[in-house]
N, C-alpha and C positions, 0 to 999 in steps of 0.2 A: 504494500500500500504506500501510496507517496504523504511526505510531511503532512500535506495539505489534502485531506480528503479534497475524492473530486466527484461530484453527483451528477448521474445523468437523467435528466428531467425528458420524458417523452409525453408528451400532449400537444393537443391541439390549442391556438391563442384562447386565450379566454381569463375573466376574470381571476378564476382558481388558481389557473398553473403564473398568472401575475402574482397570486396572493403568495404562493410557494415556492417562488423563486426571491420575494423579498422576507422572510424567514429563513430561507435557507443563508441567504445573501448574509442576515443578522447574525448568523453561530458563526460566520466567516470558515464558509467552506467554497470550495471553486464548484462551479457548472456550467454544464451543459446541456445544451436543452437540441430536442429535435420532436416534428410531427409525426406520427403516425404514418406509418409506411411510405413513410421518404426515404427516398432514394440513399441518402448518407447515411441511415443508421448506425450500419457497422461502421463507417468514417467517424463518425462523432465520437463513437465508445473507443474505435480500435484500441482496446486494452489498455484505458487510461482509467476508468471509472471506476469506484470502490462501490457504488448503491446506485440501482437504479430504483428512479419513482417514475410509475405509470399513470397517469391522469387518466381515467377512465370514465368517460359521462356520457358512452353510447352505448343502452342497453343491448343494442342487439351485437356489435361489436366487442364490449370488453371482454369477455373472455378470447375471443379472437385473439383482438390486440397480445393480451398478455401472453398466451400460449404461444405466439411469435417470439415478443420478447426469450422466452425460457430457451424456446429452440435454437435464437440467435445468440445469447450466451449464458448457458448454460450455470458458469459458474458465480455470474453475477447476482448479490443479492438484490431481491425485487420487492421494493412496497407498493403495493397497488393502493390507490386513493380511491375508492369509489363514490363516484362524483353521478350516480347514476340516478333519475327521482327515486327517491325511496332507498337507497342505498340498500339491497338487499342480496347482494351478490357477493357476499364474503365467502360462504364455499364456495360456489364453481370458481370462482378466481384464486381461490388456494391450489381448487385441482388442477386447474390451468396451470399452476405453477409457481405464484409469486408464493414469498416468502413470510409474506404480513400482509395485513390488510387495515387500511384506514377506513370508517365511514365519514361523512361530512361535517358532522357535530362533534366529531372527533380533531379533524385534521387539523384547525390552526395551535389547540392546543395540548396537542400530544405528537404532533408531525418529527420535528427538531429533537425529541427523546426517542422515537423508534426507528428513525434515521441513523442518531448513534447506537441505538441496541443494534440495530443492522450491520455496522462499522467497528464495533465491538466484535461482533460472531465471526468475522473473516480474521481475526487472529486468537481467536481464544483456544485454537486446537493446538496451536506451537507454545502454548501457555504449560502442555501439562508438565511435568518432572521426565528425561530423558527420551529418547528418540524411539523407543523401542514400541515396535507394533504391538496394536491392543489383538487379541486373536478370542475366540470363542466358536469353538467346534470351527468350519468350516470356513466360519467370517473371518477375515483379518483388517484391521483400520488402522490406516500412517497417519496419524493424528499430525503428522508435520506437513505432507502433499495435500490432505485432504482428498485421499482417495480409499476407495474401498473393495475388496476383493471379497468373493466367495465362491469357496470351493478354487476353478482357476480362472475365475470371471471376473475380469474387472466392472463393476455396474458403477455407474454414476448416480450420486446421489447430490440435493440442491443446497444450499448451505445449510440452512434451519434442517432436512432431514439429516445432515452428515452430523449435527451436533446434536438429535435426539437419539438416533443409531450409536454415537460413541458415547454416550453418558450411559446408557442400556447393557453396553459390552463392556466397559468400565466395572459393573456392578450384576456380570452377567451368574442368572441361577437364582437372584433374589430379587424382588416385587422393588420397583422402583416409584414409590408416590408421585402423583402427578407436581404437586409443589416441588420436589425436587428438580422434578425433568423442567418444570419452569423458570424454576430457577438459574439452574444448569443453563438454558438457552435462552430465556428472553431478560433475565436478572434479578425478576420482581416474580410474583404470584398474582396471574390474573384472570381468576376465574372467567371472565367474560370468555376470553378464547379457549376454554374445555372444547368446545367443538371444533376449535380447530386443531387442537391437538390431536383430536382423533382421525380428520384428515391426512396431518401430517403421518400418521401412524399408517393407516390405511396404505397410503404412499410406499410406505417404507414396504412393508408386506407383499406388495403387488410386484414391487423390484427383486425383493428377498424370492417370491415364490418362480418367479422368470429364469433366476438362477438355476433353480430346481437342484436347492441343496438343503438338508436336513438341521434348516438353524432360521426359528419364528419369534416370535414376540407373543405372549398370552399376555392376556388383560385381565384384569384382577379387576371387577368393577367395583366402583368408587373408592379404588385404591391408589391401583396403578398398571404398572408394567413390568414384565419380566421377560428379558432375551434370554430364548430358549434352546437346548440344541434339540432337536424332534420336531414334531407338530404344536400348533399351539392356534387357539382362538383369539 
């Protein structure tokens, strides 16, 4: 990451993405801004970017949009804004991809905090004590590359699932409460997003099961979670 976080802002003009470029402007972080399937996109980020934010205010569109985004870089973290009437698209825009999700009553004043929660998660894996992979039956995690293997698959995973996957193998064999795993990756405990942690879970499992190798995640309900080597619900 460079000295200066750098944010890339994708939306269309408009009030909102005026209102989030002078907030962001205020933390003094750099950006860059681009529209929606313009032609520069990858020009804008070409690997300069630590978070992208997605302005998303066209119902039938954002998930579109953002599942673009994910596909075009993968390893970038993504807060989707939903700027849509009614803001009600917090799951399909997680499934889509992004990494967090703003509604509108939220954005101006929690924007500039989950921005850095976001900026925070792209080094908290090279945070833990020595270089050695987390392993658990079949799974192996370089907690320094941010990459994950199982069995002999490398599967990619998006930042927020790479850092509920290694908290899980970290603690793999014992019920990990949900306050922790939230802790663990977003900082704070915030029940609000319970459902989306179950997404991101979900997420995680559908990768796990593609591998087609004998290491799940069970849920303990209104517990938590336990990485498993077997089967697991």
């Amino acid at each position: 990451m460079t000295s200066t976080p750098v944010i890339l802002i994708v939306g269309a003009p408009s009030r909102e993405r005026d209102a989030c470029e002078a907030l962001l402007h205020r933390l003094h972080l750099r950006l860059r801004v681009a529209e929606p399937y313009s032609r520069d996109l990858n020009a804008v980020h070409a690997g300069k970017a630590d978070v992208c934010v997605a302005l998303c205010d066209n119902y039938l569109t954002a998930v579109h949009e953002v599942r673009l985004y994910r596909d075009l870089w993968p390893e970038l973290p993504l807060l989707a804004l939903d700027a849509t009437p009614g803001g009600h698209l917090t799951v399909p825009l997680l499934d889509a991809g992004a990494d967090d999700v703003l509604r509108p009553h939220q954005a101006m004043t929690q924007l500039g905090a989950r921005v850095r929660a976001l900026l925070r998660r792209t080094t908290m894996g090279s945070t833990i004590p020595g270089t050695v992979s987390l392993v658990a039956g079949s799974l192996r995690i370089d907690p320094s590359s941010h990459r994950v293997w199982i069995g002999s698959n490398e599967v990619p995973f998006s930042p927020t699932e790479f850092l509920i996957l290694q908290k899980l193998c970290m603690h793999s064999g014992r019920v990990v409460p949900h306050r922790e795993i939230f802790i663990a990756v977003w900082g704070e405990f915030r029940p609000e997003m319970a459902e989306s942690l179950r997404v991101y879970i979900r997420h995680i499992r559908r990768k796990m099961q593609i591998a087609a190798e004998a290491v799940s995640i069970t849920t303990r309900p209104g517990i938590g979670y336990m990485l498993s080597v077997g089967s697991g619900t």
